[in-house]
MMTF fields as JSON, N, C-alpha, C and O atoms, coordinates in Angstrom:
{
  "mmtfVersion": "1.0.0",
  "mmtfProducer": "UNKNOWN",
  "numBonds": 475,
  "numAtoms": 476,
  "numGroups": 119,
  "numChains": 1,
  "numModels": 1,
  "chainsPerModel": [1],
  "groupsPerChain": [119],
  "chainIdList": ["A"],
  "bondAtomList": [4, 2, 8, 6, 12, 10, 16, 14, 20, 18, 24, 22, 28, 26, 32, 30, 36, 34, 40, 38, 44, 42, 48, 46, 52, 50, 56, 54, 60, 58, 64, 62, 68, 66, 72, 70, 76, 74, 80, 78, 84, 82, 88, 86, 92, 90, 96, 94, 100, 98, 104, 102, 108, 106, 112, 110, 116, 114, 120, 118, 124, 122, 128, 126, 132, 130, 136, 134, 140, 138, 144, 142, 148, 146, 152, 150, 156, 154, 160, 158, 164, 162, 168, 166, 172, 170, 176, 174, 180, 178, 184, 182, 188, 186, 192, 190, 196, 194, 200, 198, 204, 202, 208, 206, 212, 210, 216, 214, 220, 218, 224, 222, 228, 226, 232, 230, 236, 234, 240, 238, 244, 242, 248, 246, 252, 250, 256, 254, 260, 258, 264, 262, 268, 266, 272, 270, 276, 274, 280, 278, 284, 282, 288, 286, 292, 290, 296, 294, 300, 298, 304, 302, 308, 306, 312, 310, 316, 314, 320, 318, 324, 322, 328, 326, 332, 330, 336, 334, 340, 338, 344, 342, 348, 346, 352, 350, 356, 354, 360, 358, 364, 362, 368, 366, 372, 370, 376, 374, 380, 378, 384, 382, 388, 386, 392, 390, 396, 394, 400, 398, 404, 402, 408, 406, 412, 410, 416, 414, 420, 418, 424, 422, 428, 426, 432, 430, 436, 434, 440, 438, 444, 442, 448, 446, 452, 450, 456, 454, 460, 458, 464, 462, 468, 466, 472, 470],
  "bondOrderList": [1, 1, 1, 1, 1, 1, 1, 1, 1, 1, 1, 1, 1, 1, 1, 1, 1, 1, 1, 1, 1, 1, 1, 1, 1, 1, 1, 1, 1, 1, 1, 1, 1, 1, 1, 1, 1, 1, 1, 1, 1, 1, 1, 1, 1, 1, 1, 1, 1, 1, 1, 1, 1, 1, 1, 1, 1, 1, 1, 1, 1, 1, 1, 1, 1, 1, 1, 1, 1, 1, 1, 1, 1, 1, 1, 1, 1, 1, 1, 1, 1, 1, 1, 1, 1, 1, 1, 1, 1, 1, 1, 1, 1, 1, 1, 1, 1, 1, 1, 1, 1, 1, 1, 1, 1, 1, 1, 1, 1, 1, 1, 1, 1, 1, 1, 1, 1, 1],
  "groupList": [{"groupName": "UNK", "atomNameList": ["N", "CA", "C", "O"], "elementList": ["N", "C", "C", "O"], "formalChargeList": [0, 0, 0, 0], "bondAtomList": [1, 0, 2, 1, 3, 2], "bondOrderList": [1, 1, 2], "singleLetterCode": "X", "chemCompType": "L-PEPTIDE LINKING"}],
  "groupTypeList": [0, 0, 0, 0, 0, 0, 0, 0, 0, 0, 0, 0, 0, 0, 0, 0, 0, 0, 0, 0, 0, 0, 0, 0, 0, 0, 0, 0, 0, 0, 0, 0, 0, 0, 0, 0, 0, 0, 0, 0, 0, 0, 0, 0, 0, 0, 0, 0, 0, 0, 0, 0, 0, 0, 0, 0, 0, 0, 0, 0, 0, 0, 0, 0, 0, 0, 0, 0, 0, 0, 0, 0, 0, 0, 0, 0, 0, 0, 0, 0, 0, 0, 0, 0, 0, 0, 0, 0, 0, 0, 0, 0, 0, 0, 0, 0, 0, 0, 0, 0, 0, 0, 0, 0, 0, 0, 0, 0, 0, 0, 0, 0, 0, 0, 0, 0, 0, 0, 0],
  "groupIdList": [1, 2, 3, 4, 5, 6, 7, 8, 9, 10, 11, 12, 13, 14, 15, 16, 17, 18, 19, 20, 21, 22, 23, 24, 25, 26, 27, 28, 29, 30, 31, 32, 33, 34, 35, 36, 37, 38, 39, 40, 41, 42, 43, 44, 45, 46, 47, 48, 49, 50, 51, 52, 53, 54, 55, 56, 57, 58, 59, 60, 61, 62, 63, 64, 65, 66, 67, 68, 69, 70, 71, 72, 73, 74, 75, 76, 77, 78, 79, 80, 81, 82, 83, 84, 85, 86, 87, 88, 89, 90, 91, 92, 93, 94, 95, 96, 97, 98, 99, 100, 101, 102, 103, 104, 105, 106, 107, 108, 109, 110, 111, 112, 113, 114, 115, 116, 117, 118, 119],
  "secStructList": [7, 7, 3, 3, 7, 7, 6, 6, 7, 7, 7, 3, 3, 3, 3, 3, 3, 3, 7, 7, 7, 7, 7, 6, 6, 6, 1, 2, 2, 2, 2, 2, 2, 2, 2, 2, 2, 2, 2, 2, 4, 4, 4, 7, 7, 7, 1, 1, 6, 6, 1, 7, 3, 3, 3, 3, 3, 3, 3, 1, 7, 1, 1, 1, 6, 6, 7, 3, 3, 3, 3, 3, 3, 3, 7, 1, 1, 7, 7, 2, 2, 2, 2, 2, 2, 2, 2, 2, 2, 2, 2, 2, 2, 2, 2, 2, 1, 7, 1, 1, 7, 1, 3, 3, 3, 3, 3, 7, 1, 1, 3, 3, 3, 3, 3, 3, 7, 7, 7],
  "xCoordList": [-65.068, -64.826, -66.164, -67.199, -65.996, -67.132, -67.484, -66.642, -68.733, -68.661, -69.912, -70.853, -69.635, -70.524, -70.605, -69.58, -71.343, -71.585, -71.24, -71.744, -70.67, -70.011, -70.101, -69.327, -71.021, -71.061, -70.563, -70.764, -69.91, -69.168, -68.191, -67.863, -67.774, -66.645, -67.424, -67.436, -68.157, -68.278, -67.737, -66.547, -67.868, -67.079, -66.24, -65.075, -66.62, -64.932, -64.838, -65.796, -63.722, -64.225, -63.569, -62.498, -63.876, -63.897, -62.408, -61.632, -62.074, -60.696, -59.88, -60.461, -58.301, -57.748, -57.004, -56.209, -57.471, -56.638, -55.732, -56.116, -54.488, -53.43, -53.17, -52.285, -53.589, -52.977, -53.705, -54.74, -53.323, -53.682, -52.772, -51.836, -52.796, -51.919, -52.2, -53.138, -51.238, -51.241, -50.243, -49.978, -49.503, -48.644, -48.922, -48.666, -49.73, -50.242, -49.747, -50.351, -48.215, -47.704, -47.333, -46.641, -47.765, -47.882, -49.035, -49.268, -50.355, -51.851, -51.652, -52.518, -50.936, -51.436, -50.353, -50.433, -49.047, -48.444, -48.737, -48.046, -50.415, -50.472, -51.761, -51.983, -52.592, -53.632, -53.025, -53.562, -51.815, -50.935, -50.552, -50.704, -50.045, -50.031, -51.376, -51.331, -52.342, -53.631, -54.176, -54.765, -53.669, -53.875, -52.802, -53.033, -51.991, -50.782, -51.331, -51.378, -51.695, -52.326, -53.506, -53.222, -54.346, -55.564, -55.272, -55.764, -54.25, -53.726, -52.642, -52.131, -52.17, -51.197, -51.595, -50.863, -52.976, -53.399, -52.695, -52.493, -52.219, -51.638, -50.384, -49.902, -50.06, -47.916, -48.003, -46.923, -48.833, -48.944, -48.464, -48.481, -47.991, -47.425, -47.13, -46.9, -47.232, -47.105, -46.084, -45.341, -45.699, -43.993, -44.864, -44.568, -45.709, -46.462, -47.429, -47.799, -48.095, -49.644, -50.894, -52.087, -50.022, -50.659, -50.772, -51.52, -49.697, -49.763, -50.741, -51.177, -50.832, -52.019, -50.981, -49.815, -51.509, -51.343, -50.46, -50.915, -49.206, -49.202, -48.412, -47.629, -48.713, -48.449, -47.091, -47.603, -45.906, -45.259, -44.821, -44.293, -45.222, -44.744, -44.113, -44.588, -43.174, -43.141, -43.549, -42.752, -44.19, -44.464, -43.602, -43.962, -42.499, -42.538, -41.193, -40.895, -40.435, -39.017, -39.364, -40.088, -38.579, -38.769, -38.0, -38.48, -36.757, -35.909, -36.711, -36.516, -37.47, -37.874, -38.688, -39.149, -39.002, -39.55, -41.402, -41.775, -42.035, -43.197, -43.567, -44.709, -42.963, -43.286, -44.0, -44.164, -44.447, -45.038, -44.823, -44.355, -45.257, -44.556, -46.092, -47.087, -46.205, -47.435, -47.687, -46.977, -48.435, -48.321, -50.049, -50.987, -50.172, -51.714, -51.847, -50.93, -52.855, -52.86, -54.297, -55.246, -54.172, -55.741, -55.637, -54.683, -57.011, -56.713, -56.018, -55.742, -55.725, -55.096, -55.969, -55.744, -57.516, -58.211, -59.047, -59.843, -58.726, -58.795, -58.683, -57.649, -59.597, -58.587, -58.293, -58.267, -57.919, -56.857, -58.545, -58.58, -59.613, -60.476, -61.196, -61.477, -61.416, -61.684, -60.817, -60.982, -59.919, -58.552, -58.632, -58.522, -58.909, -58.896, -60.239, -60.219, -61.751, -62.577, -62.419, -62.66, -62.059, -61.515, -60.841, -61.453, -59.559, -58.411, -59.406, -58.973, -60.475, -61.159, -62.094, -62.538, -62.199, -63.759, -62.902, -63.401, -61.314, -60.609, -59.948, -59.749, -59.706, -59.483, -60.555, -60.393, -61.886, -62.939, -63.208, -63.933, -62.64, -63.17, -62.162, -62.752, -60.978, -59.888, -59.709, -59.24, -60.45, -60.754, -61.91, -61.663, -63.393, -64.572, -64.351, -64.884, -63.407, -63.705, -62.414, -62.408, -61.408, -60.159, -59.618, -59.2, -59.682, -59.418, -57.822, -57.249, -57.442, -55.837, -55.043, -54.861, -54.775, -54.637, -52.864, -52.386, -52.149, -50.951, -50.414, -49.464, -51.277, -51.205, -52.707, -53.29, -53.182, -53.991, -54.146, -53.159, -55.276, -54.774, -56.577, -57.361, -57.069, -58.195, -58.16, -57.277, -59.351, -59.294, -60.724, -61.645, -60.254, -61.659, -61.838, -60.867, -62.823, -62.738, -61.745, -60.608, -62.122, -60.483, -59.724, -59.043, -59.541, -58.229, -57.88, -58.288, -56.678, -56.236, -55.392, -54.574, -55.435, -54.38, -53.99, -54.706, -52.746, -52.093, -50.891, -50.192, -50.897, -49.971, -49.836, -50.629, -48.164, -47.407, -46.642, -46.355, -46.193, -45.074, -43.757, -43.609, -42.882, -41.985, -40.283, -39.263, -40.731, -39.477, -39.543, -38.676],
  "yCoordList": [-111.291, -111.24, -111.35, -110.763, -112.146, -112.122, -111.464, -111.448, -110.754, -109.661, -110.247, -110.977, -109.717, -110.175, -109.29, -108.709, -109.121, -108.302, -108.353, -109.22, -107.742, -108.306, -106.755, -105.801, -106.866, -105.41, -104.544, -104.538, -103.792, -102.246, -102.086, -101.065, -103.525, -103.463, -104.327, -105.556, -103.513, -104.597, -104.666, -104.87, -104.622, -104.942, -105.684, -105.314, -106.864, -107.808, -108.73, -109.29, -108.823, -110.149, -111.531, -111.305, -112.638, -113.628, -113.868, -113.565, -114.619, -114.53, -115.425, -116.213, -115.169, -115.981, -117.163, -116.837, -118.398, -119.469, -120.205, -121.131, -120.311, -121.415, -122.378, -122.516, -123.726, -124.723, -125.429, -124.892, -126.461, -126.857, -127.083, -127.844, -126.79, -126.876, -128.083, -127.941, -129.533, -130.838, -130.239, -130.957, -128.917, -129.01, -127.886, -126.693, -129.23, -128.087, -127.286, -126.429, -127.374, -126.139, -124.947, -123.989, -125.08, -123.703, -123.538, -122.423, -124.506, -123.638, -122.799, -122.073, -122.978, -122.389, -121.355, -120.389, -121.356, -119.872, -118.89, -117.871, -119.123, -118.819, -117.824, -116.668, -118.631, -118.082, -117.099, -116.008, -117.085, -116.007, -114.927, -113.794, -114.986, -114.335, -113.413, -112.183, -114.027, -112.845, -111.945, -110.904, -112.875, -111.856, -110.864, -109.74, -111.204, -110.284, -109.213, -108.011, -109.794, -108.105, -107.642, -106.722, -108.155, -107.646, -106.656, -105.544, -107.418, -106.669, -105.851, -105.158, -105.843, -104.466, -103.412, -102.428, -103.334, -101.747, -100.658, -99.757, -100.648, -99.765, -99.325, -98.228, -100.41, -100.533, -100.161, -100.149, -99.912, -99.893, -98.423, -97.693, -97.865, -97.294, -96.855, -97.611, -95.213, -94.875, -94.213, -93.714, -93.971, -93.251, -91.99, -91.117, -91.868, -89.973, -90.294, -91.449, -89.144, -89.123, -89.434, -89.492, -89.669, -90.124, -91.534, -91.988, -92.249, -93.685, -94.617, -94.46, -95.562, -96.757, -96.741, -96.366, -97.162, -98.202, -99.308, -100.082, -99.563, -100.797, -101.409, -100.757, -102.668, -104.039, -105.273, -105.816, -105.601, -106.977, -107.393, -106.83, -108.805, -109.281, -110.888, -111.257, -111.705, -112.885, -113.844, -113.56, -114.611, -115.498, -117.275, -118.053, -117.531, -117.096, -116.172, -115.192, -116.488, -115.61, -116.371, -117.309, -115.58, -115.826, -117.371, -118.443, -117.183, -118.824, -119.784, -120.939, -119.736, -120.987, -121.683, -121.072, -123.482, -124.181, -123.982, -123.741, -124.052, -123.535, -122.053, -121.756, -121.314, -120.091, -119.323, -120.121, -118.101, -117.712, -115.85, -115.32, -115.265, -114.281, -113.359, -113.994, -112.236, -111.484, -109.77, -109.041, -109.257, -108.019, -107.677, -108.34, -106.799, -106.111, -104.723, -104.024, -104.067, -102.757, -102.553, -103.336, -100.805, -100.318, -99.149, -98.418, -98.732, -97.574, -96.42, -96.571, -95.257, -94.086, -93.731, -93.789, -93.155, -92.47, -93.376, -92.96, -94.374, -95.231, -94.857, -95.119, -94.349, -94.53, -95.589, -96.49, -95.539, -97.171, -98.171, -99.367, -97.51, -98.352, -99.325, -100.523, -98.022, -98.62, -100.074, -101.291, -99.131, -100.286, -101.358, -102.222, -101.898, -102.994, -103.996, -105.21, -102.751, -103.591, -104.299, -105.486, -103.503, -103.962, -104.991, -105.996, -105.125, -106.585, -107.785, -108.937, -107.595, -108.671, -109.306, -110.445, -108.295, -108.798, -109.84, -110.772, -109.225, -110.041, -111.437, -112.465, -111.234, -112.405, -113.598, -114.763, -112.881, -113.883, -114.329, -115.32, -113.655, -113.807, -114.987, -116.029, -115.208, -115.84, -117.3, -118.264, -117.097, -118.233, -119.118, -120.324, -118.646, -118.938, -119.778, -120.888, -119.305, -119.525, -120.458, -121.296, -120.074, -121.203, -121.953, -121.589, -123.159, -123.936, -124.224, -124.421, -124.129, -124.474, -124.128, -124.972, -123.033, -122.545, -122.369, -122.234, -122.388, -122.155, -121.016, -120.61, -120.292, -118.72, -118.417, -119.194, -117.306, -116.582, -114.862, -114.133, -114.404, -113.127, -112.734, -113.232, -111.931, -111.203, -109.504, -108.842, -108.891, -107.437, -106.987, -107.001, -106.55, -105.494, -104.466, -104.124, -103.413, -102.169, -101.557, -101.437, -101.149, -100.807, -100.994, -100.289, -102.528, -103.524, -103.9, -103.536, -105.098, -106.477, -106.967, -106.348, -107.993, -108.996, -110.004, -110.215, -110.409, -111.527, -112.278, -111.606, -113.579, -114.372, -115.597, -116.145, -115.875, -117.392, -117.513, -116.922, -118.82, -119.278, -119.148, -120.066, -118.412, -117.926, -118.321, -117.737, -119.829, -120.942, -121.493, -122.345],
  "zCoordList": [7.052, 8.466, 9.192, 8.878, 10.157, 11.152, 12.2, 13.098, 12.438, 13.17, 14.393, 14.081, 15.834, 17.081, 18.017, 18.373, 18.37, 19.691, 21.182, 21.897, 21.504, 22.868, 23.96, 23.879, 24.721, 26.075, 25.254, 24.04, 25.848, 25.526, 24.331, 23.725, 24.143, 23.026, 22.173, 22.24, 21.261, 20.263, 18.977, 19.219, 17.653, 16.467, 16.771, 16.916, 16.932, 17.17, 16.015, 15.484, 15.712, 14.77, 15.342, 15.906, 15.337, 15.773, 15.743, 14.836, 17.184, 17.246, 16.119, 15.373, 16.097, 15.116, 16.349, 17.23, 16.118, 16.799, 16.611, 15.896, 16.932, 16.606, 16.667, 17.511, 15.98, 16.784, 17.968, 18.364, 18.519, 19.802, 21.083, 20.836, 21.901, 22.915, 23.968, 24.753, 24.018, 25.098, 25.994, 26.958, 25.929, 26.798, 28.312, 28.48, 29.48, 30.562, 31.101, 31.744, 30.947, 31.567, 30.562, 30.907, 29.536, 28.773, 28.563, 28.094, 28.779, 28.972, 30.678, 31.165, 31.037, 32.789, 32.587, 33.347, 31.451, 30.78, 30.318, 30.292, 29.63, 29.128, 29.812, 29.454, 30.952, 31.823, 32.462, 32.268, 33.368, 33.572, 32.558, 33.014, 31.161, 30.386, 30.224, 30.226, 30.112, 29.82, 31.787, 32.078, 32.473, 33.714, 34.061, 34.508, 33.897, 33.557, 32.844, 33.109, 31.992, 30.387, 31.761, 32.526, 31.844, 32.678, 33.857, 34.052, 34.671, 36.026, 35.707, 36.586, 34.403, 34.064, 33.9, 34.003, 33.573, 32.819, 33.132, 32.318, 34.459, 34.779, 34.143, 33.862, 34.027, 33.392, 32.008, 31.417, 31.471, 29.84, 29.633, 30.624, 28.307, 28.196, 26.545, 25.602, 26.559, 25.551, 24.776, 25.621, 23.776, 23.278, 23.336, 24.152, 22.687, 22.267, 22.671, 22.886, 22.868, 23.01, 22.168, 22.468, 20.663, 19.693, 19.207, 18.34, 20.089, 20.289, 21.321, 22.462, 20.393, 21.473, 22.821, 22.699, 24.037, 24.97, 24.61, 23.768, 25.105, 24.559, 25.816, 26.506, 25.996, 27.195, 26.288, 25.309, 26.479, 26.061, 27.226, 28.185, 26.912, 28.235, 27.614, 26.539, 28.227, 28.008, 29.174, 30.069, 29.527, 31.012, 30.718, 29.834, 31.68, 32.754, 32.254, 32.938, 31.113, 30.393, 28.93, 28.599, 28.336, 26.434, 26.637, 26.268, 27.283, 27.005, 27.942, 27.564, 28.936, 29.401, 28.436, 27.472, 28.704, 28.033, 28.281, 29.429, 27.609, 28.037, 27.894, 28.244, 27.544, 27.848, 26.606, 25.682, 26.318, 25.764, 26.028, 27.036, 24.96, 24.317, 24.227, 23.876, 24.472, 24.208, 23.959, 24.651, 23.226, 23.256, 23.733, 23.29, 24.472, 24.316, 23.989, 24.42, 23.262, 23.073, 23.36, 23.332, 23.753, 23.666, 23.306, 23.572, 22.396, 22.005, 22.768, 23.958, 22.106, 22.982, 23.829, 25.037, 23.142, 23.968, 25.106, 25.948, 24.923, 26.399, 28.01, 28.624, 28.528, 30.247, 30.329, 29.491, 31.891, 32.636, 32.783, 32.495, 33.195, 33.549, 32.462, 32.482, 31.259, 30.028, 29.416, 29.331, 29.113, 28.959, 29.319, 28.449, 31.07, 31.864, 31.375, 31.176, 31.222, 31.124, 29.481, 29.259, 28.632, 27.354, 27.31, 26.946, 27.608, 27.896, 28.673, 28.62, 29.255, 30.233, 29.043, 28.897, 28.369, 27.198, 25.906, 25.276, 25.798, 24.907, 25.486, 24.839, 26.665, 27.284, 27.319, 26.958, 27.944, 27.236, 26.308, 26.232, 25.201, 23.909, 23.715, 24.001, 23.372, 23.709, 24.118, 23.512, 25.852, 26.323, 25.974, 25.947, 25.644, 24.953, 23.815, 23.821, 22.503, 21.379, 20.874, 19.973, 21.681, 21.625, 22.642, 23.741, 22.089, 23.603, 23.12, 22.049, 24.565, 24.607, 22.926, 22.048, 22.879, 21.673, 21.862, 22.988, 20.838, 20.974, 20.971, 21.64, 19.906, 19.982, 19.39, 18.634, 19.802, 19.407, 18.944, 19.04, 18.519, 18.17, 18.41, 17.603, 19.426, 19.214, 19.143, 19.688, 18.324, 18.211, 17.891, 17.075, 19.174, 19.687, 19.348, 18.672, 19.438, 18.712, 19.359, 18.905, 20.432, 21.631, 22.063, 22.807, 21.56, 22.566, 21.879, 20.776, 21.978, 21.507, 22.107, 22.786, 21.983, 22.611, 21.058, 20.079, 21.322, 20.349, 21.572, 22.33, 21.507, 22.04, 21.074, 20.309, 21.494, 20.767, 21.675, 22.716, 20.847, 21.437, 20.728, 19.921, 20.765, 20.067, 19.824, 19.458, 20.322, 20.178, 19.487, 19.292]
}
């Protein structure tokens, strides 16, 4: 595994990429999909107190054409602010290292994000 340094969250290992994506209206599904994770921090949500954070979302619905399917987590002992700046560092990571990806999967020491397309 490959390991890099990145601000506050580091141990990451280099994201996993899927595929390539020609279809523009599921790359701009998919830009919504990770701001969605970013501007949710708030909505996230735990079963116990001993559970991660966790975010699913589908953009724009699971049955539309184009659409895309996603989960984000951050650790428990995360606040909301942490959390947010965490999901922003995986989103970069994400966007940086995979272009138009069909699905991807990054994991941060405190975060992660994974998205597909699940049709």
């Amino acid at each position: 595994m490959h390991y890099f340094q990145t601000s506050q969250h580091d141990a990451v290992s280099r994201p996993e990429c899927v595929g390539k994506s020609a279809d523009k209206r599921y790359d701009s599904n998919v830009g919504h999909l990770m701001d969605f994770f970013v501007d949710g921090t708030k909505n996230m949500f735990r079963k116990t107190n001993a559970d991660d954070y966790v975010m699913y979302h589908s953009y724009p619905n699971r049955d539309s054409a184009g659409s895309v399917t996603g989960v984000a987590t951050c650790y428990r002992e995360l606040g909301k602010l942490d959390c947010w700046s965490c999901l922003i560092s995986a989103k970069d990571q994400i966007n940086s290292r995979c272009h138009h990806p069909i699905g991807a999967t990054v994991q941060l020491r405190d975060c992660s994000i994974t998205f597909k397309d699940l049709r």
